[in-house]
N, C-alpha and C positions, 0 to 999 in steps of 0.2 A: 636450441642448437647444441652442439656436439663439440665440446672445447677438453683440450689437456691444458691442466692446471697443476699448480702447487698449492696446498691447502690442508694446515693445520700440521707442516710436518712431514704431508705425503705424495707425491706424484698422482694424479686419476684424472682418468678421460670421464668425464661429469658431464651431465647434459642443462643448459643454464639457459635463462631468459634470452628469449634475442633482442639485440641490440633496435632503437630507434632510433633513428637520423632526429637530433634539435635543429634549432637555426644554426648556417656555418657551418653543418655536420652532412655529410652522406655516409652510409649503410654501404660495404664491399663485400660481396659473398666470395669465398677467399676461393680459388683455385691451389692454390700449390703455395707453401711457406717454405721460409729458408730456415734451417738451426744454424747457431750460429754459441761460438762458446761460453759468451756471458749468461746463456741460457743455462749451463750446466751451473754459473754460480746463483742463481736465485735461492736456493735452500740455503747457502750461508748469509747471504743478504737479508734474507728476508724474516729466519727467526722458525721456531717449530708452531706457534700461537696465533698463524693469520691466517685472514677469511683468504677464499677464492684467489688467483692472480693467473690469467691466462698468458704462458710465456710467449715468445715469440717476437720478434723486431721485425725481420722482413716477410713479402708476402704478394702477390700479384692476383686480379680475381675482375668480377666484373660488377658494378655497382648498383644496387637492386634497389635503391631508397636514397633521396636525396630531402636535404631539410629547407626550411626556407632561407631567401639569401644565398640559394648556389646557383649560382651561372654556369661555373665554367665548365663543370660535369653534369651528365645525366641517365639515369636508368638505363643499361645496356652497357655503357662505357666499359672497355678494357683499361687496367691501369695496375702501377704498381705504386707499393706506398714508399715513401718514404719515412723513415723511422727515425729520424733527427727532428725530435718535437720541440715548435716554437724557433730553432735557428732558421730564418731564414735568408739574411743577409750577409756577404763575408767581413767576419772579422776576425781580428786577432783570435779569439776566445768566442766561446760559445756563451750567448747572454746568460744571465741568473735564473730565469724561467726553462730552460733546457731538460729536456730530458730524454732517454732512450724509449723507445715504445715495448713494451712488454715488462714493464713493474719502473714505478709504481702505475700505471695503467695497463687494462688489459691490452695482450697481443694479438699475432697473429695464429697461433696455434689452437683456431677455431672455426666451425663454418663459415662465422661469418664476424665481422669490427665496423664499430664503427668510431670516427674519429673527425676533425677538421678536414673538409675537404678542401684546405691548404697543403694538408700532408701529401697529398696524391699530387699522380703524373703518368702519363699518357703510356699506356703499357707498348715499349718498342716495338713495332711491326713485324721484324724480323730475327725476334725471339722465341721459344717455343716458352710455353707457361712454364716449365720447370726451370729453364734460363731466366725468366722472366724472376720467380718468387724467389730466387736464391741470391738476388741481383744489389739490392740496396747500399743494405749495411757493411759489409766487405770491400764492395767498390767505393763507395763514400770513403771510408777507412784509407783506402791506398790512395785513392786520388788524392784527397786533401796531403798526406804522409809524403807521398813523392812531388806533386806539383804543387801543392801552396806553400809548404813547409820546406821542403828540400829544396824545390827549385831547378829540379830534374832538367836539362837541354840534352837537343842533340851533340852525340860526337863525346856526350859525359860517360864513365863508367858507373854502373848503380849494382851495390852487392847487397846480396837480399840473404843471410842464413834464415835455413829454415824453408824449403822447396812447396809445400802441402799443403798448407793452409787455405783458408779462401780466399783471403786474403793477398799473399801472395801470388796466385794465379793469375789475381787483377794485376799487382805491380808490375810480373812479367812482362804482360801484355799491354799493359799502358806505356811504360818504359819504352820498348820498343816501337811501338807505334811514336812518341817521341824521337826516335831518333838515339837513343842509346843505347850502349853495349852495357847487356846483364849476364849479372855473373851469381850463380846462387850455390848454395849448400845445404844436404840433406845426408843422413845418415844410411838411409835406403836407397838403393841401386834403381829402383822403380821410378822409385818419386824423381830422381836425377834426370832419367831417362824423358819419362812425361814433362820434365820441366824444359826440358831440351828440343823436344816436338811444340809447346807452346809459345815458343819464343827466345827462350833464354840460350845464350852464346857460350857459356859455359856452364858447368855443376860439378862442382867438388862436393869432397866427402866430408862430412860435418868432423869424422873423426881425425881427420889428415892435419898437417902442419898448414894451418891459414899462408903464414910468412913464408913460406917455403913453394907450396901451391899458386901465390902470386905475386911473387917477389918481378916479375916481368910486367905487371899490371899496376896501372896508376888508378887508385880508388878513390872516386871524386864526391860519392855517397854511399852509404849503408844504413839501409832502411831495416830497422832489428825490433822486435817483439817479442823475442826469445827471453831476454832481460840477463839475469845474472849468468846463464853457462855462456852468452857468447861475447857481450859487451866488452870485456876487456879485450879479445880475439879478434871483434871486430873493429876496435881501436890502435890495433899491431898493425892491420893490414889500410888504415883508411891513409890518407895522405894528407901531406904536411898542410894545413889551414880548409882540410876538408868537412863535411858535416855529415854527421849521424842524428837520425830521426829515429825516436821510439813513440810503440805505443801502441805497447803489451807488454807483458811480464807472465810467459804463461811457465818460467822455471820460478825465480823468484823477486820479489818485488826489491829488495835491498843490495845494493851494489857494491865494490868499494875500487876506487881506482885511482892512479897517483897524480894528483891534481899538478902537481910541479910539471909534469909531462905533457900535461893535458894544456897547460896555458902556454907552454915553451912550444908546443906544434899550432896554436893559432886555430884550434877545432872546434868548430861547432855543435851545439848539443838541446835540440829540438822539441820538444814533446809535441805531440799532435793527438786528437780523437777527435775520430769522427769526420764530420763535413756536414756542410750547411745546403738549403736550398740551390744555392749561385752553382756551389761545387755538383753538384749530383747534376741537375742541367748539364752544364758543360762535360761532364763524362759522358751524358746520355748523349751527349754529341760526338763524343771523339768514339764511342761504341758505334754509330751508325756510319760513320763515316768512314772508321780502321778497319769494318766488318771482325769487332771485338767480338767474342760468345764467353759467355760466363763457362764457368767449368766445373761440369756435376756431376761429382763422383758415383752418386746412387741414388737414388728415390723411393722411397717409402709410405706407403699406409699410413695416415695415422694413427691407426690401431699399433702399429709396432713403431712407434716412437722411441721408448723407451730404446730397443734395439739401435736407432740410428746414435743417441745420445752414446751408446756406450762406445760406438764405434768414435767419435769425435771424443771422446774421453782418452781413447787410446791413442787417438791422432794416426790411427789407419790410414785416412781418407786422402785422397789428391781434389783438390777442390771443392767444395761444395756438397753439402745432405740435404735433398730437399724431400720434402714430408708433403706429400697428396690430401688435399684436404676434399674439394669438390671434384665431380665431375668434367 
């Protein structure tokens, strides 16, 4: 099969054995993946000295090989994977066995995977495959981030900096389908704009006076990934015994902020990754039900992967890159 890897140091589309379904396992010949940013850190992760690692987390396709012990799938099946390995029931924290799909286990950024056919789930009806493969990981992220963690209701205000991401296109849209008012911030006029056609109620300019832009709005969450340029900006505007959920740091991982402040206002402060089996279910629900659609910026070849990467490097994009893998 036909797989982009990182190996020894280098980026290459390599052609590798194909996968065979054990027991517990089925074989997915991948239609369409998602990139998704932790994809861009596997070269620091992983070191200049390692064999093969096909990257990739999420992924939708149809399942060409099933192992023994599987029931609930079978050859033909649409589906998409899930890439929260091993969580599969809600808790606080994700167990010790946990891990992301796409290192240390191969991803989806290959013809075909294969893995526990616990991972998998019924590819939505009324997705097209490129909605479908870009769908997982991102939505997992926000859902858990705004409703397990936040605590998100209707009639609540939720401020999201940071307009583009894939990430955030789901909050938008989940939010709102909740029943609250969203309120985001992007530096681009563009990204504002499409944020505003997806759902969100307002968009400010990431460069403008926060306190000033919503000194008339009572902010009851802020859901931030951004980490160090906005954290402290987003703690001027939240209100008094409100809560902030992170979980990202795509500026910088170290903070520093006046703790005397921060316990005299009674604010809460969240960390979250990821989501479990229970969570991705239930999104796959409030998707079919809100007539949710993932949001995808562009679609690529995988022969020009590289290409989308850099574009998600530079944080061009308004949603989602998905990468064509099958027919």
């Amino acid at each position: 099969m036909k797989a982009f890897v990182y190996e020894m140091g280098e980026w290459k589309l390599k052609e590798m054995e194909d996968p065979v379904a054990g027991p517990g396992e089925a074989v997915v010949s991948l239609k369409v993946s998602g990139l998704n940013r932790r994809d861009l850190y596997i070269p620091g992760r992983l070191g200049p000295e390692k064999e093969a690692v096909v990257i990739g987390s999420d992924g939708a396709g149809v399942v060409s090989q099933v192992g023994d012990g599987v029931s609930q799938f079978g050859e033909g099946d649409e589906v998409i994977i899930n890439p929260a390995l091993r969580w599969m029931e809600q808790s606080a924290a994700p167990p010790a066995e946990f891990d992301i799909l796409g290192m240390p286990d191969n991803g989806t950024m290959a013809e075909k995977i294969v893995l526990s056919a616990d991972q998998l789930e019924p590819k939505p009806s009324g997705l097209s495959w490129e909605e479908a493969g870009v769908l997982s990981l991102a939505a997992m992220t926000g859902y858990r981030a705004l409703v397990t963690r936040g605590r998100a209701e209707a009639g609540q205000t939720v401020f999201i900096p940071g307009a583009g991401s894939g990430v955030a296109t789901y909050l938008i849209q989940f939010a709102k389908a909740l029943g609250a008012k969203v309120i985001v911030s992007s530096r681009s006029a563009d990204k504002r704009s499409r944020a505003l056609e997806i759902g969100a109620d307002r968009a400010i300019d990431t460069n403008s006076d926060w306190k000033e832009e919503l000194k008339d709005e009572t902010i009851d969450l802020v859901i931030d990934s951004v980490g160090e340029a906005t954290f402290n900006r987003s703690l001027d505007v939240l209100k008094k015994g409100g809560r902030i959920v992170t979980f990202g740091a795509t500026t910088d991982d170290h903070i520093r902020f006046d703790l005397r402040s921060f316990f005299y206002g009674q604010y809460d402060l969240l960390g979250s990754t990821m989501g479990n089996r229970e969570e991705l279910r239930a999104l796959l629900k409030l998707i079919e039900e809100k007539d949710i659609r993932p949001v995808v910026d562009s679609v690529y070849p995988l022969e020009d992967i590289r290409e989308a990467m850099g574009k998600l490097e530079n944080s061009t994009q308004f949603g989602k890159l998905a990468i064509r893998i099958g027919e």
